[in-house]
Structures are given as structure tokens and as C-alpha cells.
C-alpha positions as CSV (number, residue, x, y, z in Angstrom):
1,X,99.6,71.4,45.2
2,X,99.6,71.1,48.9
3,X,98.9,67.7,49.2
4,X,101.7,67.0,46.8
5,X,104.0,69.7,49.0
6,X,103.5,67.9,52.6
7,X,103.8,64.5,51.3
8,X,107.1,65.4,49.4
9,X,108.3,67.1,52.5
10,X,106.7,64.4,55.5
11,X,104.8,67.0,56.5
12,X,101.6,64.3,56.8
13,X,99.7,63.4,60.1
14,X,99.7,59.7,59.6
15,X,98.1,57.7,62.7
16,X,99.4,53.7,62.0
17,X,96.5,51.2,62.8
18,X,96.5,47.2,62.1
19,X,95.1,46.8,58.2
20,X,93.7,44.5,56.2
21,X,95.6,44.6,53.0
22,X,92.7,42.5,51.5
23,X,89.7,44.4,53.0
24,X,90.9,47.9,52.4
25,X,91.5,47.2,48.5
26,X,88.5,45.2,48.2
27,X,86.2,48.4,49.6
28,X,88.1,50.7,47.1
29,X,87.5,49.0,44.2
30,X,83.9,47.9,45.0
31,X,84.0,52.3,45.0
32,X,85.0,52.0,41.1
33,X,82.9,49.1,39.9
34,X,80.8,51.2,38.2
35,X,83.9,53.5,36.7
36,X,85.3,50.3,35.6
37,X,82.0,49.0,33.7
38,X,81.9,52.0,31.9
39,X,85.4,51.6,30.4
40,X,84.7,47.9,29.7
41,X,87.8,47.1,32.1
42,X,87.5,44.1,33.7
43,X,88.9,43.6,37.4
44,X,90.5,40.7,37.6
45,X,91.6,39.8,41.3
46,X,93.7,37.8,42.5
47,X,94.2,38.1,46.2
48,X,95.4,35.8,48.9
49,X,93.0,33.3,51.4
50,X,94.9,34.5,54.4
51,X,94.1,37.6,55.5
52,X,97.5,40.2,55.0
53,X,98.1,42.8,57.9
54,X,100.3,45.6,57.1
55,X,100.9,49.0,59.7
56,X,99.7,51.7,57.8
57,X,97.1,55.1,58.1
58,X,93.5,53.4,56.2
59,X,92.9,57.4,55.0
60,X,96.3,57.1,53.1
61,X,96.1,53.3,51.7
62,X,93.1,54.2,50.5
63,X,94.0,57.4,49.0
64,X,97.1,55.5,47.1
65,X,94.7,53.0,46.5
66,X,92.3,55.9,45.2
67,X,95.4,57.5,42.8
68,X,95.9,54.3,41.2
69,X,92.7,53.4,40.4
70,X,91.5,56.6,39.3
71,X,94.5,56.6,37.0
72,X,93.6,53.4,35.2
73,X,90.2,54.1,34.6
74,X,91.5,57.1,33.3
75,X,94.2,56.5,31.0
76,X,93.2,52.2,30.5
77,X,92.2,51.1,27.2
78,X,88.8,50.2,27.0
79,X,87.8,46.6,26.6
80,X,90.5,45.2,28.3
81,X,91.3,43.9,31.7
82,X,92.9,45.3,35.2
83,X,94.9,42.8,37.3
84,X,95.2,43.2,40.8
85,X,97.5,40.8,42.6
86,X,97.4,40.7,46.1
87,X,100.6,38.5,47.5
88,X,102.4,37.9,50.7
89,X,105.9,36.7,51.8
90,X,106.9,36.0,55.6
91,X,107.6,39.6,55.6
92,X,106.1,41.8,53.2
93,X,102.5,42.8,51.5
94,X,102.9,43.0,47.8
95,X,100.1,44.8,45.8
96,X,100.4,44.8,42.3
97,X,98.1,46.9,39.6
98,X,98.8,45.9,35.8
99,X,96.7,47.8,32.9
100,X,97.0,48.4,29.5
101,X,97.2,52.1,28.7
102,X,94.4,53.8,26.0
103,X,97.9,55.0,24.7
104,X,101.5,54.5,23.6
105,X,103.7,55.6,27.0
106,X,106.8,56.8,25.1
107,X,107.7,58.3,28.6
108,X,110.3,56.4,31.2
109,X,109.1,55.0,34.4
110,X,111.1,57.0,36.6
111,X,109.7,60.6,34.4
112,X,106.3,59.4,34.6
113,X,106.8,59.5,38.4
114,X,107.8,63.3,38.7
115,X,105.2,65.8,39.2
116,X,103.0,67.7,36.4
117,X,103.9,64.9,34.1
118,X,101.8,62.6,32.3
119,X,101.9,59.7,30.0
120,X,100.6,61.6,26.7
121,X,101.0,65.5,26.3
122,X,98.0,64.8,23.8
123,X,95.9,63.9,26.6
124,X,93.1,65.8,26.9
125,X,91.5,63.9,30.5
126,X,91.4,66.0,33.8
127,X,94.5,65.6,36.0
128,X,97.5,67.1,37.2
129,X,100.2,64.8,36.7
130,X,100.0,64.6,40.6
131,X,98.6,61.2,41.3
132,X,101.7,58.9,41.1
133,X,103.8,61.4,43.2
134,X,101.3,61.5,46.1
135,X,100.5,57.6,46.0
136,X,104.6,57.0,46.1
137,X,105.1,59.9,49.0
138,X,102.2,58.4,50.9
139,X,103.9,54.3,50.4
140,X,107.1,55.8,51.6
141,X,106.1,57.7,54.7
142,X,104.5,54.5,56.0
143,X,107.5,52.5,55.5
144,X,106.7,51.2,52.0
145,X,107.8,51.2,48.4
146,X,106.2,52.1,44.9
147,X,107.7,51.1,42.1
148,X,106.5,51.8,38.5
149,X,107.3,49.8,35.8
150,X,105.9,50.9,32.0
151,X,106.7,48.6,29.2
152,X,105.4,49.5,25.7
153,X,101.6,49.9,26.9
154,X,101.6,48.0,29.9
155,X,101.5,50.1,33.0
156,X,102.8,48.3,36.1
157,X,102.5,49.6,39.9
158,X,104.0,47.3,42.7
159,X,103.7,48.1,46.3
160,X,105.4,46.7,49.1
161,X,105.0,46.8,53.0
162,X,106.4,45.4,55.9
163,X,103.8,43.0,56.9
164,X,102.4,42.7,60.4
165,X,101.9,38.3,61.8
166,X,98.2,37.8,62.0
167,X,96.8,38.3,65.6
168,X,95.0,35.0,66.6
């Protein structure tokens, strides 16, 4: 609850450092490799050559990063496969997470993004509803954007970020 309480309110330390986009996910989900095998999901990555540099604090990335994940090995349907698109324009980072949910999400993107809610009142997995909030808090206070997107079963997350030239 005070997490979710400073990050609604700014009230975060956030030291901004040159990122790797690419590095930073990759070490995260290398973290739930073994989460993800014992769903049966399959990680399916599709990330870009070139290495993407965004401005950002690595403790927060990887605690959205963190939320996200932990939320699809949570709430996925076993058997079936994670995509993870890593993309780049001239000016942003875009970081995209699609699953298919273990159930029916007969909730609106924008409730499903409040705080104490979750997909399924049936649900009967540890969590506070708390995830989504902090991961779209965190994007926002480092000058990003989290948009959720839920259609039917499919669960979408997109992240953007300004993104940083590469240093040669």
C-alpha cells in the first residue's frame, strides 16, 4: 500500500541512467524462465538487433518489468505462448507483452487498471490488485506510457519511452 501511495503521488526517488531496453528485459525474464516452464508458457521474443536506449531508473524498469511478468504467469493460460515485442521508432522504445488469460476478462481495460481490482472476483491466486497500478505509476514518472488493452482473453500491455540515440 505504500508503494502504490508514493508512486500514485510521485513521491518516488528515481535516479535516470542510460538503459538498455533489450538487456534489462532479457535479465528479467531469464528471472522467470523457470515460472514460465511450469505454466507451459512459452516466451516468444521478438526484440530488435540494435541495441534500444531509453532514460529510465533499472530498479523501476525492472520492477514494471517484474509486475507484468508476474501477472502473466499468474493469471496466463497454461499451454500457450507469451509474446514480447521489443520495437523502436526514431523516437520512442516500444515494449509490448501479449498473453492469453487462464480466464474470461469480462472487466474493461481502463477498470482493470485501478487499484484492488482484478480480472476474475473468482480468482483465488495471491495478489492485490496492485500490480498494474504500480507498473503504470512507475512508466509515467519516467516519462513513459502504459497502456492496457484486454480483448476477450487476450491481455495486451504496451509501453512506450522516449528513446535515447545510441552513444558510439
Amino acid at each position: 500500500l505504500m508503494e502504490v501511495s508514493k508512486t500514485s503521488t510521485g513521491n518516488v526517488t528515481v535516479e535516470m541512467e542510460l538503459c538498455d531496453i533489450n538487456i534489462l528485459l532479457t535479465q528479467t525474464l531469464g528471472e522467470f524462465e523457470e515460472k514460465m516452464d511450469s505454466r507451459q508458457l512459452v516466451l516468444v521474443i521478438n526484440k530488435s538487433l540494435e541495441n534500444i536506449f531509453i532514460m529510465a531508473d533499472n530498479r523501476h524498469i525492472w520492477r514494471i518489468f517484474d509486475n507484468l511478468m508476474n501477472n502473466i504467469y499468474k493469471y496466463g493460460q497454461p499451454g500457450t505462448r507469451v509474446y514480447i515485442n521489443i520495437e523502436a521508432t526514431d523516437n520512442k522504445a516500444v515494449i509490448i507483452f501479449r498473453n492469453t488469460s487462464n480466464y474470461q476478462l469480462n472487466i474493461s481495460s481502463s477498470e482493470l487498471m485501478e487499484r484492488f481490482v482484478r480480472g476474475d472476483a473468482s480468482r483465488h491466486t495471491e495478489g492485490s490488485g496492485l500490480g498494474l497500478s504500480i507498473a503504470k505509476n512507475l512508466t509515467e514518472i519516467m516519462g513513459g506510457s502504459l497502456e492496457l488493452h484486454v480483448d476477450g482473453d487476450l491481455f495486451k500491455v504496451i509501453l512506450e519511452f522516449p528513446r535515447v540515440p545510441a552513444i558510439e
